[in-house]
DRENDRENMAR-411254 format. One record per residue (C-alpha): residue in three letters; x, y, z; residue number from 1. Coordinates in Angstrom, 2 decimals, m for minus. Layout:
N
   code      east     north        up   pos
    ALA         X         Y         Z   NUM
...
//
This chain:
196
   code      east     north        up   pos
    UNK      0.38    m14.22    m20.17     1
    UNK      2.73    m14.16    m23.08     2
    UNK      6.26    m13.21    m21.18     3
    UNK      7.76    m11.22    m24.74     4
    UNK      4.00     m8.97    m23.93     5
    UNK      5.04     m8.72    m20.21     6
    UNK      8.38     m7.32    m21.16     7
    UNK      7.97     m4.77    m23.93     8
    UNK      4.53     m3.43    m21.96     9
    UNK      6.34     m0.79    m20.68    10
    UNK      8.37      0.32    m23.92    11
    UNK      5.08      0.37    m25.88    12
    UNK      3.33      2.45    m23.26    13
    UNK      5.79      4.51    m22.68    14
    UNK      4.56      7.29    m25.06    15
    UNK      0.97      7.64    m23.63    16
    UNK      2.52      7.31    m19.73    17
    UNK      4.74     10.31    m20.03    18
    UNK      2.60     12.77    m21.92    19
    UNK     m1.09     12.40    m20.36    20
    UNK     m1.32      9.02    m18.52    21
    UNK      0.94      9.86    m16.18    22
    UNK     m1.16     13.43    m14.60    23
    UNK     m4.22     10.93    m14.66    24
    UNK     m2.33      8.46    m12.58    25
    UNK     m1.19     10.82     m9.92    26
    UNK     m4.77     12.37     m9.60    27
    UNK     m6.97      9.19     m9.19    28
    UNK     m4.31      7.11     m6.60    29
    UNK     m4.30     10.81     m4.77    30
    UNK     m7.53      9.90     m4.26    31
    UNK     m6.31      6.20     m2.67    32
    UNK     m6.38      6.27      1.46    33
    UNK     m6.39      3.35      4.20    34
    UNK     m6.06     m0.02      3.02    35
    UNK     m5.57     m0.29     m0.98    36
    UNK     m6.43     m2.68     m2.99    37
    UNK     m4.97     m2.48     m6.85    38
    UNK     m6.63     m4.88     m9.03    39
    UNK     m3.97     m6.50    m12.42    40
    UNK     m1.23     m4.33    m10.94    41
    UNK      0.82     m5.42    m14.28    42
    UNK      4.22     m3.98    m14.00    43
    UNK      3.70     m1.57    m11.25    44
    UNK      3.28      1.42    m13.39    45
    UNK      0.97      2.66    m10.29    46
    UNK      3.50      2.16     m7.58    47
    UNK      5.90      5.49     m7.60    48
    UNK      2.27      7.59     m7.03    49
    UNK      0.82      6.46     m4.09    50
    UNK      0.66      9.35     m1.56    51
    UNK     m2.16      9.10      0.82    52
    UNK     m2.50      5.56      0.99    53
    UNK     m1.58      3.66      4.51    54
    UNK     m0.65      0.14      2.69    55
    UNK     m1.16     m1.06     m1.29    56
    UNK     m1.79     m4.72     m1.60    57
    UNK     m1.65     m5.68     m5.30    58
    UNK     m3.40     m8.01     m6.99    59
    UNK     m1.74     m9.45    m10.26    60
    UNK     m2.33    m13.28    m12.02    61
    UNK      0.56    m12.67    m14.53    62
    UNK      3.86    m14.12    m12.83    63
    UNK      5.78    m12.55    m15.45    64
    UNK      4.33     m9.10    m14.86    65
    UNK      4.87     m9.31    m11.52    66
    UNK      8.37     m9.73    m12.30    67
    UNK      8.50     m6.33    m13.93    68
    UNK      6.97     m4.72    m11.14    69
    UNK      9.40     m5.76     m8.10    70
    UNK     11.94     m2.54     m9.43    71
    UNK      8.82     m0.31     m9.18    72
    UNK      7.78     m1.23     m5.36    73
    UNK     11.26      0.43     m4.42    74
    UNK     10.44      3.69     m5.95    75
    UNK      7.09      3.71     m3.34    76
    UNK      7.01      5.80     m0.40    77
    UNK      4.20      3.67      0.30    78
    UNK      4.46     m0.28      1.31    79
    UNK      3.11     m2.28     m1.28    80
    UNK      2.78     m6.37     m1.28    81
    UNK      2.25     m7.89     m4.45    82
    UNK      0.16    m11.39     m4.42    83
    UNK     m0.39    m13.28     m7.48    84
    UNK     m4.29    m13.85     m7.57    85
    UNK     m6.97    m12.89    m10.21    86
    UNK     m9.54    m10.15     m9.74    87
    UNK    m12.49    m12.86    m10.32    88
    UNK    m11.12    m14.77     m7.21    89
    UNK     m9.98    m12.19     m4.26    90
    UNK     m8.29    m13.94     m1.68    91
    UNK     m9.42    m11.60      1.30    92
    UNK    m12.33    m11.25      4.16    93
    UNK    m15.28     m8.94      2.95    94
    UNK    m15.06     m5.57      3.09    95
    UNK    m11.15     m5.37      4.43    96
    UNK    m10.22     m2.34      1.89    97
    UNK    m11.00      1.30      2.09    98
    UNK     m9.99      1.46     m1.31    99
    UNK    m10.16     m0.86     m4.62   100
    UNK     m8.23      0.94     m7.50   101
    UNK     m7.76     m0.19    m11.47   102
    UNK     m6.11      1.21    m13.92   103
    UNK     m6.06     m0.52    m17.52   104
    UNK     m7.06     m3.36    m16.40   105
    UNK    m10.78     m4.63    m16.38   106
    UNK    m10.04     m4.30    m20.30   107
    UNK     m8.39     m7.70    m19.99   108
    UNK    m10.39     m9.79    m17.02   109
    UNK    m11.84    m12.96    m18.77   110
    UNK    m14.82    m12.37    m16.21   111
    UNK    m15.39     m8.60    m15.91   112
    UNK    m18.78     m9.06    m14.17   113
    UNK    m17.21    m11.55    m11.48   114
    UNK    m14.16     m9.09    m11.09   115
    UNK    m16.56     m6.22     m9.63   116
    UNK    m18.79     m8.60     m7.40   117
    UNK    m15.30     m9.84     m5.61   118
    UNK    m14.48     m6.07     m5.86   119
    UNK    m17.43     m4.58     m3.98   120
    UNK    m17.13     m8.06     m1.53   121
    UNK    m13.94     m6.47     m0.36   122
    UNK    m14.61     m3.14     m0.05   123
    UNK    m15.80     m1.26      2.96   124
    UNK    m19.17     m0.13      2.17   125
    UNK    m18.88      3.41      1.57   126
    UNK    m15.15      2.81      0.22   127
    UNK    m13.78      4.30     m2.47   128
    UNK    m13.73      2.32     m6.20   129
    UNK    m10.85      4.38     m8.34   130
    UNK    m10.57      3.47    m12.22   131
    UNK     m8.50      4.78    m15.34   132
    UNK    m10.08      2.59    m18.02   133
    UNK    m10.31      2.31    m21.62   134
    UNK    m13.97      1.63    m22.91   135
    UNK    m16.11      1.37    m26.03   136
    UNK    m16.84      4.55    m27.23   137
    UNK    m20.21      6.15    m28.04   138
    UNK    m19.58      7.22    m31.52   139
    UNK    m21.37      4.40    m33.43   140
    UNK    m18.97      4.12    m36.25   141
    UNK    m15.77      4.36    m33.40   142
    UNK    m17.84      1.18    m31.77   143
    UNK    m18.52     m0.60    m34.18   144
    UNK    m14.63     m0.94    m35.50   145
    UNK    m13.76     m1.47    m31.84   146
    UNK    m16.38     m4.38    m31.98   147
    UNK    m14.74     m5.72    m35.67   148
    UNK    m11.15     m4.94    m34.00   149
    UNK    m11.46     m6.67    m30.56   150
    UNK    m10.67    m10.67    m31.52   151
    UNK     m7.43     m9.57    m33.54   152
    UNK     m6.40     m7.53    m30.75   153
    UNK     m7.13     m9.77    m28.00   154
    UNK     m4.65    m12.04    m29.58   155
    UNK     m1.91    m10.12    m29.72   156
    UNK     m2.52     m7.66    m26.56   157
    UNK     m2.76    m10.43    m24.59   158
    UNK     m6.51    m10.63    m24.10   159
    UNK     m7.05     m6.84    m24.33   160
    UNK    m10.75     m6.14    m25.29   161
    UNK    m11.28     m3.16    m26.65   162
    UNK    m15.08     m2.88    m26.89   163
    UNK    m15.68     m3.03    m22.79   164
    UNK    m18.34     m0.97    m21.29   165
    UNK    m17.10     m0.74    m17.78   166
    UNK    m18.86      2.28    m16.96   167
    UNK    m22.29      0.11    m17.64   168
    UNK    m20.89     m2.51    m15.49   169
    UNK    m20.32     m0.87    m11.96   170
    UNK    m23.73      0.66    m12.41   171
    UNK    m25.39     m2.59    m13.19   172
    UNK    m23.52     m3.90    m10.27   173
    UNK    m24.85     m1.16     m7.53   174
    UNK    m21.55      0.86     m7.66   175
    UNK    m22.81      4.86     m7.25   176
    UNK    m20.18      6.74     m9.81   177
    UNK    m19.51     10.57     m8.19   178
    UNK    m16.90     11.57    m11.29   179
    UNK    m16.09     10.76    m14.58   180
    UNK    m13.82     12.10    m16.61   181
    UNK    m13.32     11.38    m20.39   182
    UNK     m9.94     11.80    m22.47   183
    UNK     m9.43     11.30    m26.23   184
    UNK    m12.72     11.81    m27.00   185
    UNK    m14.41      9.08    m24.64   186
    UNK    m11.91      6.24    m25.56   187
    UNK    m10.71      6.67    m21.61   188
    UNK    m12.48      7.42    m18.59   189
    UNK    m11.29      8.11    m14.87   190
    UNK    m14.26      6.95    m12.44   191
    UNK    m14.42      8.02     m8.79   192
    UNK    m17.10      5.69     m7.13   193
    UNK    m18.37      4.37     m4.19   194
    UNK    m19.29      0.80     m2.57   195
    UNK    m22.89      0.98     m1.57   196
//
């Protein structure tokens, strides 16, 4: 993790969290109860919203954005741990969390397919799987220049790919999606599933 990316992350974001990112993020973690899990909890943009939840460990391999995020766990009503850790690599018993949630971040996990087999290992069946994700889009034109854009980007968002197809992923992987909703077109989806 490039620490300059870690510390302007915010400032860039900034625009997109305080017009529409910031409703989506108080829905889905409403939707976060028992034992959380957050997956590449980056700054702790997620950590002021959690209402319902009983604890929030979060999961983060970036030391320098979990340097950002220590301000954030103060603004919590909620007690929240942070462990540095990467989502291909959980370091928990199976199925300890009621809840796994990720929000911007399977975008940038070198092993996306890994990530959600550790993710379903430590969720309860029958927990909840929350995600605010950005994905490649169906338009085939839109796709195709997120497939052209994705190694220039990677490189300077920090590994950001922009032509994932999450979605595609949790099905593949047994993961029974019971919402999805799509914003800007279908650039971003929020996904309410469940661990079978």
């Amino acid at each position: 993790m490039n620490r300059h990316f870690a510390f302007w992350y915010d400032f860039f974001m900034r625009p997109l969290e305080k017009r529409k990112f910031k409703r989506i993020r108080i829905e889905l973690l409403s939707n976060a109860t028992g034992q959380v899990l957050e997956l590449g909890s980056g700054t702790g943009v997620n950590f002021p919203f959690y209402q319902t939840a009983d604890t929030v460990t979060a999961v983060e391999p970036s030391e320098q954005m979990m340097e950002q995020s220590f301000s954030k766990i103060k603004q919590s009503k909620i007690p929240i741990k942070v462990v540095q850790a990467s989502a291909e690599a959980l370091p928990f018993e199976d199925g300890h969390f009621d809840t796994i949630v990720a929000t911007l971040v399977f975008c940038t996990i070198p092993n996306p397919e890994k990530a959600i087999m550790e993710m379903k290992r430590v969720c309860k069946p029958g927990g909840k799987i929350l995600l605010f994700e950005h994905v490649k889009m169906k338009n085939r034109f839109l796709a195709s220049l997120q497939e052209m854009l994705t190694p220039f980007w990677k490189k300077i968002c920090d590994g950001c790919c922009l032509n994932r197809n999450t979605i595609k992923l949790l099905e593949t992987h047994g993961i029974a999606i019971t919402k999805v909703q799509k914003y800007y077109g279908d650039l971003f989806v929020y996904v309410e599933s469940v661990n079978q």
